[in-house]
C-alpha positions, 0 to 999 in steps of 0.5 A: 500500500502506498504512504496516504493508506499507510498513514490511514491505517497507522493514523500517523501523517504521511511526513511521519511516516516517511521522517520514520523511514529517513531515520530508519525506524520503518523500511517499507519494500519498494515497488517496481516503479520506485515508489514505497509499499508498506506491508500489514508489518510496516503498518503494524510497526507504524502504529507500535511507534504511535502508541509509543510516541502518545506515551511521550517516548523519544525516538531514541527510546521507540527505536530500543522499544522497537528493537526488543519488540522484535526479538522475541528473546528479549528479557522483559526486564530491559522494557520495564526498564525503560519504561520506569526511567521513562515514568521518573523523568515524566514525574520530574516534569510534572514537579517543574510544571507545578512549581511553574503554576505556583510561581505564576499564581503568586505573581497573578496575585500579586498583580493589580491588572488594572491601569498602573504600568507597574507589574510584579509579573514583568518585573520578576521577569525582568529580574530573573534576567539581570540576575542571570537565572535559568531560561531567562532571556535578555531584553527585547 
């Protein structure tokens, strides 16, 4: 089946599909007239790495997924392995983002929102670039 039926099926773009293929995590046949032929393995595949994508894997880590779901000789401790580290730098985000909402909320707070020109919520910006803090950017 050509890239637009493998896209259907899978229900991955045709552009990643064929990114999958530049970086070598799919290798559909090709045709006597050139073109791609994705077999019901490549679609499979394809659909492998979409669920593993929605779970917030890298490319680095489907392509491991991929590589032990294919041997059948795997030990199921080398995938459980990566999920778990997988699950601890997701728990580490969401600590990020909460500290985030909680820094963000204490700075909607302490703004009036009104006409005065002062804000807490700019000036804490702007202090986090003079003091030189992570992620901060210079002035515009």
């Amino acid at each position: 089946m050509n890239v637009g039926d493998a896209a259907h099926r899978s229900g991955l773009p045709a552009k990643t599909i064929r990114y999958y293929e530049e970086i070598g995590l799919i290798s559909p046949q090709r045709a006597s007239n050139g073109y791609r032929d994705y077999s019901g393995d490549d679609i499979h595949r394809l659909t492998f790495l979409r669920r593993a994508r929605n779970l917030g894997f890298s490319i680095d880590d489907c392509r491991q997924l991929m590589a032990l779901y294919q041997d059948r000789s795997r030990a199921s401790h080398d995938v459980r392995e990566i999920a778990a580290a997988h699950v601890t730098a997701i728990e580490e985000k969401v600590r990020e983002l909460q500290s985030m909402r909680v820094t963000l909320q204490k700075l909607i707070h302490a703004c009036h929102g009104d006409h005065r020109p002062d804000c807490p919520i700019l000036d804490d910006m702007a202090g986090a670039v003079l003091s030189g803090d992570k992620g901060a950017s210079a002035p515009a």
